[in-house]
C-alpha positions as CSV (number, residue, x, y, z in Angstrom):
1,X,106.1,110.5,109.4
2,X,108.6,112.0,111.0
3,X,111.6,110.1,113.1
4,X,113.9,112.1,115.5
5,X,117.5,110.1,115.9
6,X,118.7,111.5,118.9
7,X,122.0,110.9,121.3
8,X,123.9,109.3,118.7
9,X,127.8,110.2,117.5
10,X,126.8,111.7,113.7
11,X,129.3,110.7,110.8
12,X,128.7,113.0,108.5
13,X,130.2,111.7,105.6
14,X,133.5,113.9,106.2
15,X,133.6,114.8,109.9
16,X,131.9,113.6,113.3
17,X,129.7,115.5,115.3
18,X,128.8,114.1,119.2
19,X,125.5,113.8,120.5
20,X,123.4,115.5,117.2
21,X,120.2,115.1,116.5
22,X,118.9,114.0,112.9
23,X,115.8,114.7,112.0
24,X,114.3,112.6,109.0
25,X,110.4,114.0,107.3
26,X,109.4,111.6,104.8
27,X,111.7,110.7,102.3
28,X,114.3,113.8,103.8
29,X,116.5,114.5,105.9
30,X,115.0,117.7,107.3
31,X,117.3,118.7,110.1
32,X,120.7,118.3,111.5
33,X,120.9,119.7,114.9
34,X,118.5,121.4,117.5
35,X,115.8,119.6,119.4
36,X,113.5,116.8,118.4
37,X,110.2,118.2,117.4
38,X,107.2,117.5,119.2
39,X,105.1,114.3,118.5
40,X,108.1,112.7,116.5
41,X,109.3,109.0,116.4
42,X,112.4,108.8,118.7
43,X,115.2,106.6,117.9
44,X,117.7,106.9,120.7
45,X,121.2,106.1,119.2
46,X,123.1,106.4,122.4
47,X,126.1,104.6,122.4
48,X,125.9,104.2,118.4
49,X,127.4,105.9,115.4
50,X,124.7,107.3,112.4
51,X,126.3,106.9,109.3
52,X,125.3,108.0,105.7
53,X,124.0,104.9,104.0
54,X,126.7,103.3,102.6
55,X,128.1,103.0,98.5
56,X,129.5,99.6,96.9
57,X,130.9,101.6,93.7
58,X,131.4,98.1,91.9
59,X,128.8,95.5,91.6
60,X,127.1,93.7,89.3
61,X,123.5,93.4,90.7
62,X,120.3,91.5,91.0
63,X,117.4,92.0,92.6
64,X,118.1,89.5,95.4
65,X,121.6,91.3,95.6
66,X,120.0,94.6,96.0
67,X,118.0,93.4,99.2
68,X,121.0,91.7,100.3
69,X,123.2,94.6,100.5
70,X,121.0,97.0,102.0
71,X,120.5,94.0,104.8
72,X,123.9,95.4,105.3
73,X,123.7,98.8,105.2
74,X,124.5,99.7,101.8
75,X,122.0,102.4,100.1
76,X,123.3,102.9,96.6
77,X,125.1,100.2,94.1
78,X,126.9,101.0,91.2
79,X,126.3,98.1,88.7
80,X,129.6,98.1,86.1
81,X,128.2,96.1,83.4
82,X,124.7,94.5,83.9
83,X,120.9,95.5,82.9
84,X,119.7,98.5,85.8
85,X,120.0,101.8,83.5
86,X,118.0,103.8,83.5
87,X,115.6,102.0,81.4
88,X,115.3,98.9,83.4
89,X,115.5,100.0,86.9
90,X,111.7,101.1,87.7
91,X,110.7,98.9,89.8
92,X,113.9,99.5,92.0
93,X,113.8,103.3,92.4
94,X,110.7,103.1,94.6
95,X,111.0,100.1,96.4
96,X,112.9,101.0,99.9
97,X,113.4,96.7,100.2
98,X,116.0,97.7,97.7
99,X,119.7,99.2,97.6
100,X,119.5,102.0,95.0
101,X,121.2,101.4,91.7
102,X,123.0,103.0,89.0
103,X,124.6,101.7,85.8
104,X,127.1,101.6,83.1
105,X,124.9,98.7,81.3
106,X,127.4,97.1,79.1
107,X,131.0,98.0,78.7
108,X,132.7,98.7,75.4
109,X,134.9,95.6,74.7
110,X,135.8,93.4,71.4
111,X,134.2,90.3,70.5
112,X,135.5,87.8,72.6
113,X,137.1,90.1,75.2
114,X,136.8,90.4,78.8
115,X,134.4,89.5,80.9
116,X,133.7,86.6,78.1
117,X,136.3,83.9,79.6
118,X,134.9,84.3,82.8
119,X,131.3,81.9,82.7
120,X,132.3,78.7,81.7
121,X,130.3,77.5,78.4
122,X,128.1,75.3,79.8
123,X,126.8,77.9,82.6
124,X,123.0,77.6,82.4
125,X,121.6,78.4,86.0
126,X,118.0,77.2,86.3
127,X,115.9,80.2,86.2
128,X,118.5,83.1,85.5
129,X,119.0,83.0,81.9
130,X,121.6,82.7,79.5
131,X,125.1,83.0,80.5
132,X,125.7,86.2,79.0
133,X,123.2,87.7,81.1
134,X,124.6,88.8,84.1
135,X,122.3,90.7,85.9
136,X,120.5,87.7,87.3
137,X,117.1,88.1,86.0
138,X,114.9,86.1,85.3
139,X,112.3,85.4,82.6
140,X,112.2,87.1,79.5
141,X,113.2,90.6,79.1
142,X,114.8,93.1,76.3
143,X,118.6,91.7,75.2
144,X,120.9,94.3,76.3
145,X,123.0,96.4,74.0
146,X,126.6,95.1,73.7
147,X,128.4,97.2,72.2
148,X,131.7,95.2,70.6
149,X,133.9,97.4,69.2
150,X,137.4,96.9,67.6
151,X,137.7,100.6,65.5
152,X,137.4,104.2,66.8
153,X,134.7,104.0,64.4
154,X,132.7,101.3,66.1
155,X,133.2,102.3,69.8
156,X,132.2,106.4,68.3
157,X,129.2,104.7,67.2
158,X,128.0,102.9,70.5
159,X,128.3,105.9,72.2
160,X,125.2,107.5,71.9
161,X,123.1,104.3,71.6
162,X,124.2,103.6,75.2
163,X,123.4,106.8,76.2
164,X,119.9,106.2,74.7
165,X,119.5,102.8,76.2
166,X,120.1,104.6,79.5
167,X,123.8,104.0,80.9
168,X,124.2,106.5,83.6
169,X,128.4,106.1,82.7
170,X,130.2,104.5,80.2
171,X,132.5,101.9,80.5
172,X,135.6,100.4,78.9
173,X,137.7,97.0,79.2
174,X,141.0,97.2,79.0
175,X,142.4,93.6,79.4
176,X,144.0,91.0,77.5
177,X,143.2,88.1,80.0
178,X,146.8,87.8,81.8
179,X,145.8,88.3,85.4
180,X,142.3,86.1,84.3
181,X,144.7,83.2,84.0
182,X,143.5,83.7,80.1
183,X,146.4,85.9,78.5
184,X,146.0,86.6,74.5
185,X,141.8,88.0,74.8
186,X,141.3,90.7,72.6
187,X,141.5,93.6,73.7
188,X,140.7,97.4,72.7
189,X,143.6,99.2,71.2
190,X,144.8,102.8,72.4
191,X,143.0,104.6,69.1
192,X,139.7,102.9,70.1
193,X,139.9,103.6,73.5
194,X,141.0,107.2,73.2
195,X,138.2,107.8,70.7
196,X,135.4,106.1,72.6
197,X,136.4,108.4,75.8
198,X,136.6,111.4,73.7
199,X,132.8,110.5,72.0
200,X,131.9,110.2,75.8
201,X,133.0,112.9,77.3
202,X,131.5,114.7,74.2
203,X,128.3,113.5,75.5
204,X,128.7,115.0,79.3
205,X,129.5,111.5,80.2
206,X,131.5,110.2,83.1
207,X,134.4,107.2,81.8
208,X,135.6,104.2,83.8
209,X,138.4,101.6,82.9
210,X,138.5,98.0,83.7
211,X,142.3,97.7,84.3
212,X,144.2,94.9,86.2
213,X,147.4,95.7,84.7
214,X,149.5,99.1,85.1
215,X,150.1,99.2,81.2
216,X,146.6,99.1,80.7
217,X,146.1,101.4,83.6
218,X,148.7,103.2,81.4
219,X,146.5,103.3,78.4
220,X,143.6,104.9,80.1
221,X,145.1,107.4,81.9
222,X,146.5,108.5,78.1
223,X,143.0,108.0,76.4
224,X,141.9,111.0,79.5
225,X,139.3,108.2,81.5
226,X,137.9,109.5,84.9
227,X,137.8,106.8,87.0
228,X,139.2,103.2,87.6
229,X,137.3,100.6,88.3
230,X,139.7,98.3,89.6
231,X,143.7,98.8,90.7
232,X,146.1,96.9,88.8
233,X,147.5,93.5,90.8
234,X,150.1,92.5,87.5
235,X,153.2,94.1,89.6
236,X,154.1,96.6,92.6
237,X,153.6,100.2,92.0
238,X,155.6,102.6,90.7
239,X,156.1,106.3,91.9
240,X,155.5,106.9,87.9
241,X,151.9,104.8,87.7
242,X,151.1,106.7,91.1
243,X,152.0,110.1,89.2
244,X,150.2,109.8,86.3
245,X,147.2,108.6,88.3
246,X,147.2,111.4,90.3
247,X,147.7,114.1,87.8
248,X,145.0,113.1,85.7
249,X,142.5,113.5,88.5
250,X,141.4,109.9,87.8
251,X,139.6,108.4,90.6
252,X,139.9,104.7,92.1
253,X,137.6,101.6,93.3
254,X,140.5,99.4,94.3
255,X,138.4,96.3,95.1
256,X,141.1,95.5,97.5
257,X,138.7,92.3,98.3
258,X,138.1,90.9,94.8
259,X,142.2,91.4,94.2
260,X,142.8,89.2,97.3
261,X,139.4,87.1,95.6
262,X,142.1,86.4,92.5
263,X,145.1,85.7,94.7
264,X,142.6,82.8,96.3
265,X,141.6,84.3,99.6
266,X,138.2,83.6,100.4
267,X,136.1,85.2,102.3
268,X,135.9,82.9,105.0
269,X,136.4,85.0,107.8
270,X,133.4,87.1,107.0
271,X,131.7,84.2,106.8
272,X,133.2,82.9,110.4
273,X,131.9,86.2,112.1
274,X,128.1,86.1,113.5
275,X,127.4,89.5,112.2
276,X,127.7,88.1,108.7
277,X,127.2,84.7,108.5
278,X,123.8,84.7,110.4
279,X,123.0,86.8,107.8
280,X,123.6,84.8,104.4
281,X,121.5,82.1,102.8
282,X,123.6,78.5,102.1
283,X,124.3,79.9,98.4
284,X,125.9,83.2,99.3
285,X,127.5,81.9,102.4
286,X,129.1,78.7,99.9
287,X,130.2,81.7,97.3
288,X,131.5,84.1,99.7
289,X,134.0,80.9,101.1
290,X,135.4,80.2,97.7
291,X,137.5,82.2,95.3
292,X,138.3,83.5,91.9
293,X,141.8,82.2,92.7
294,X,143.0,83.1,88.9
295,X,145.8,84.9,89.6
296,X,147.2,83.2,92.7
297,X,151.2,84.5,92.2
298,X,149.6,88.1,92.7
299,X,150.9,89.7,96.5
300,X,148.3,91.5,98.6
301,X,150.7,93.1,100.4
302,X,151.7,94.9,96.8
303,X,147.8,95.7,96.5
304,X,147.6,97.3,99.9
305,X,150.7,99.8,99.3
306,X,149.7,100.6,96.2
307,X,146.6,102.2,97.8
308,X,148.7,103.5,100.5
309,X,150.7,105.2,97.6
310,X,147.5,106.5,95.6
311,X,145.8,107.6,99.1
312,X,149.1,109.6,100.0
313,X,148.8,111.2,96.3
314,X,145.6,112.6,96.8
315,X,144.0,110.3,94.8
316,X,140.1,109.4,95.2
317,X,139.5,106.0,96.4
318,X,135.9,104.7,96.4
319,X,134.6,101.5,98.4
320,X,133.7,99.2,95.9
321,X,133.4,95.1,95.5
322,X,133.0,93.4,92.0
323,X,130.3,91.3,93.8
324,X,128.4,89.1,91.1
325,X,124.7,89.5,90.8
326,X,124.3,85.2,91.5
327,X,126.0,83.3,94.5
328,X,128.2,81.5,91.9
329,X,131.0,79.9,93.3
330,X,133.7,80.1,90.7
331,X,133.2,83.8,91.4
332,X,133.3,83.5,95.2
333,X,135.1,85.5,97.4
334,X,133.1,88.6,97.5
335,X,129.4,88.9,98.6
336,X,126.9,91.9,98.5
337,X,126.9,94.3,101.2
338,X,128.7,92.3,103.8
339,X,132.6,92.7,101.4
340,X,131.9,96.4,100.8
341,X,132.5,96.3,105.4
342,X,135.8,93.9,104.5
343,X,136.9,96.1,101.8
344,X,137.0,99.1,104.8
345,X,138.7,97.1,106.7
346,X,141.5,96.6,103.8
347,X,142.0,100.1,103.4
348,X,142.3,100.8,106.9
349,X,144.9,97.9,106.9
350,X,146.3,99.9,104.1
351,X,147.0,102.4,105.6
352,X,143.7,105.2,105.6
353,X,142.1,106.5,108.5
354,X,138.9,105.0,109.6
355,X,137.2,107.9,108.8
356,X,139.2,108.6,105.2
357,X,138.0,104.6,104.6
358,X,134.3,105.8,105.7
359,X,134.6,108.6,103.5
360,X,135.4,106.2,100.6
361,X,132.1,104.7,100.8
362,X,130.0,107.7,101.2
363,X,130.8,111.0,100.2
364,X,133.9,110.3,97.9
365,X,131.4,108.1,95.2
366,X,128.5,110.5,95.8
367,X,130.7,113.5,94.3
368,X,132.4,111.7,92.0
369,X,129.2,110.0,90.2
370,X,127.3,113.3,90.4
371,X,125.0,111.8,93.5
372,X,124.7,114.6,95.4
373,X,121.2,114.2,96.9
374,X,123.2,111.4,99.0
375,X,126.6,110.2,100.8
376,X,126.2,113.2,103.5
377,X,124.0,113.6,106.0
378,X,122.6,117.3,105.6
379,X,119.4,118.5,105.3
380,X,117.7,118.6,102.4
381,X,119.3,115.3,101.5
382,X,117.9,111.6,100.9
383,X,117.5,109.7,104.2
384,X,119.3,107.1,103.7
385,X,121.2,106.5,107.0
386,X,122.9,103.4,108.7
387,X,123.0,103.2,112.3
388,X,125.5,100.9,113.8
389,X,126.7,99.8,117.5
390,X,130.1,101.7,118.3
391,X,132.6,103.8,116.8
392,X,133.5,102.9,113.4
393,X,135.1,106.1,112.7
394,X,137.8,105.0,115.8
395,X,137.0,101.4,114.7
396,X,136.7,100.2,111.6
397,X,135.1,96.9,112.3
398,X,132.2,98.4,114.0
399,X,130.6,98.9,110.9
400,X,129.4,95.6,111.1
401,X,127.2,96.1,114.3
402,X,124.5,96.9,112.2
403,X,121.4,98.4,114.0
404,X,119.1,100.0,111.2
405,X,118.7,101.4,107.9
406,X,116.8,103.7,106.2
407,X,116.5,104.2,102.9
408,X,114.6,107.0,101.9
409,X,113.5,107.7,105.0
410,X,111.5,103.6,105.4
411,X,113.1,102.4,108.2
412,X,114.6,98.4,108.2
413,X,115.7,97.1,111.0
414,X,118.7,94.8,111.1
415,X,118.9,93.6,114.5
416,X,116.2,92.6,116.9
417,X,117.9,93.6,120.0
C-alpha cells in the first residue's frame, strides 16, 4: 500500500520543513517532497507535526513494554541488559504491534555487583520468572549468559561469547552501590574495565558504562568506552568531568527522569495528564506514581546543569529512560514510552532547544548505534513516523498529542479523533 502524508510541518530528524509531503510504499519511506501520487492513501496532517518514530536509548524490555511504548510513539528501544539480542528477538523484528529492539544482553559485572541489590530476595512475580530475569518473560526459555568478571582475564573471555550469543553492544557496570543506597558492591576495577573495552572494541563493538558517580564516569572515559548510559548524580559537575567527556567523543543517555526517579520524584504528573494516564493499565499507572527514591540527598537542579554543561560541550545526548521491563513499584518512576516524552521535557528544561531535545531521540541514537535505516525521515529509509497534534519542535510538550504511528510503514492509530 501506499499512504501519502500531506499538509503536515515535517521534522526531519535535524531540521523542519513546512507543508511536505511524505510518501510511505510498503515498509519505505519512498518520497519526501513533490505531489501525492495517484490512487494513494491520504493522511492529511494539517495542523500537525510528522516526526521520525521516536528512540528510548535505555530500557530494559518486555514484550508488553514493547507495545506499550510504541502506544506512545516510540519505534526503536535499546534494552541495556535483558534477553532481546539478536538471538531472542524474532518474533519482535516482524511484528509492527511492537517497538523495535536492540540489545547489550547482559553487562559485564562481578558477582554480586550491580544491578544485583536492586530485586529484593524474595521477588517472585507470578508468571515472570526468577528474579534474575529481567526481561519479563515468561515460561521457560534459554538462561542468559552472565558474564561475571573480576580479572582482565575473565571479562577478555566473555567478550566473544557475548558477541556469539548476539549482543548488539557491550556493556559495563561501573558502581559500587553508593548512589543505590548500597555502598561497598563489588565493583570492576580499572585493569578489567580497560581490558574488556579494549577485547570489545577489538571485535568492532560499540562500549557503554553504567556510571552514577563522576569517579566512575572517570574510570570509563580512561578505559576509552563510547557511550554513557547514565550521567553521574553523586556531585555537581565539574568543567574537568565536562572536558574529559567531551574529548573522548563519549556520548550520553542522561536519564534525566530515572535520576529525578532516585531523588524520589515520581512520576505523578504524567500520570495526572489525560494524554498519558488514559493510556496506562492500573499496574503501570501504580509504578509510574512511585519511586526508586534511593538516593533522595541527590539535586535535580545539579542533574539538569550538568546536561546543560555537556550539551554546551558538544557532547551527544540521547533520550533514554531506564524503564523496567515489569510495572514494579519499587522501580517506579519511569514508564515505557510515555517518560522517554518527560525526559524531552527535562532537557528542554535544561536548557536544549526543542528541536536539539527532538534530535536526542531520533537522529543522535540512530548515528551513534549504527541505525541508520532509521531516526530521519528520507527516502529510502524505514517508515517509522509519529504524527502528533502541534509544534513540538516550538513546543516541547506537544509530543504528547499523539495522532498515529507507523512502524514500518503498518499504521497504528493512537487517537480516535
Amino acid at each position: 500500500m501506499i499512504t501519502a502524508i500531506i499538509n503536515g510541518r515535517v521534522f526531519d530528524g535535524e531540521h523542519v520543513r513546512e507543508d511536505t509531503t511524505v510518501v510511505l510504499d510498503g515498509t519505505r519511506i519512498a518520497a519526501v517532497g513533490g505531489e501525492p501520487p495517484a490512487g494513494a492513501d491520504v493522511v492529511d496532517a494539517r495542523g500537525k507535526t510528522l516526526l521520525p518514530g521516536l528512540f528510548d536509548a535505555h530500557v530494559h524490555t518486555s514484550d508488553e513494554a514493547l507495545a506499550l511504548a510504541l502506544r506512545f510513539g516510540i519505534t526503536t528501544e535499546l534494552e541495556m541488559q535483558g534477553m532481546n539480542t539478536k538471538t531472542g528477538r524474532a518474533h519482535i523484528t516482524e511484528n509492527d504491534s511492537l517497538a523495535d529492539v536492540r540489545s547489550a544482553g547482559f553487562g559485564i559485572t562481578p558477582p554480586g555487583g550491580h544491578p544485583s541489590e536492586l530485586m529484593p530476595e524474595d521477588f517472585t512475580p507470578e508468571g515472570h520468572g526468577e528474579p534474575d530475569d529481567r526481561s519479563g518473560r515468561s515460561g521457560p526459555h534459554e538462561m542468559p549468559l552472565m558474564p561475571f568478571s573480576t580479572t582482565p582475564e575473565e571479562a577478555v573471555a566473555f567478550i566473544p561469547r557475548l558477541v556469539a550469543a548476539g549482543s548488539d553492544y557491550i556493556k559495563f557496570m561501573v558502581d559500587d552501590g553508593t548512589v543505590e543506597g548500597h555502598p561497598g558492591l563489588p565493583m570492576l576495577d580499572q585493569a578489567t574495565l580497560t581490558a574488556g573495552v579494549a577485547e570489545a572494541h577489538r571485535h568492532g563493538m560499540l562500549t557503554i558504562a553504567h556510571t552514577l558517580t563522576i569517579d566512575a564516569t572517570r574510570m570509563a572515559i580512561e578505559a576509552g568506552i563510547d557511550g554513557f548510559a547514565h550521567l553521574f548524580m553523586d556531585r555537581p559537575h565539574t568543567d574537568e568531568i565536562i572536558d574529559l567527556i567531551a574529548a573522548s567523543g563519549a556520548f550520553v543517555v542522561p536519564c534525566v527522569v530515572l535520576n529525578a526517579s532516585m531523588m524520589g520524584i515520581t512520576g505523578s504528573s504524567l500520570t495526572e495528564d489525560p494524554r498519558v494516564g488514559s493510556r496506562l493499565n492500573e499496574a503501570w499507572t501504580n509504578t509510574l506514581n512511585s519511586s526508586y527514591n534511593r538516593y533522595p540527598q541527590g539535586e535535580l537542579d545539579d542533574v539538569l546543569a550538568s546536561v546543560k554543561a555537556l550539551h554546551d560541550a558538544g557532547v551527544d545526548l540521547l533520550a533514554g529512560t531506564d524503564a523496567a521491563p515489569l510495572p514494579l513499584p519499587f522501580l517506579g518512576g519511569v514508564v515505557h514510552g510515555a517518560s522517554v516524552h518527560q525526559e524531552l521535557q527535562y532537557l528542554v528544561r535544561a536548557g536544549l532547544t526543542p528541536i536539539q531535545a527532538l534530535r536526542a531521540a531520533t537522529l543522535t541514537p540512530a548515528r551513534r548505534f549504527g541505525l541508520e535505516d532509521r531516526g530521519r525521515i528520507a527516502e529510502g529509509l524505514r517508515a517509522d513516523l509519529l504524527l502528533v497534534d502541534g509544534d513540538p519542535t516550538t513546543t516541547i510538550g506537544d509530543t504528547l498529542n499523539l495522532r498515529d504511528v507507523w512502524r514500518r510503514g503498518t499504521r497504528t492509530v493512537l487517537s480516535a479523533s
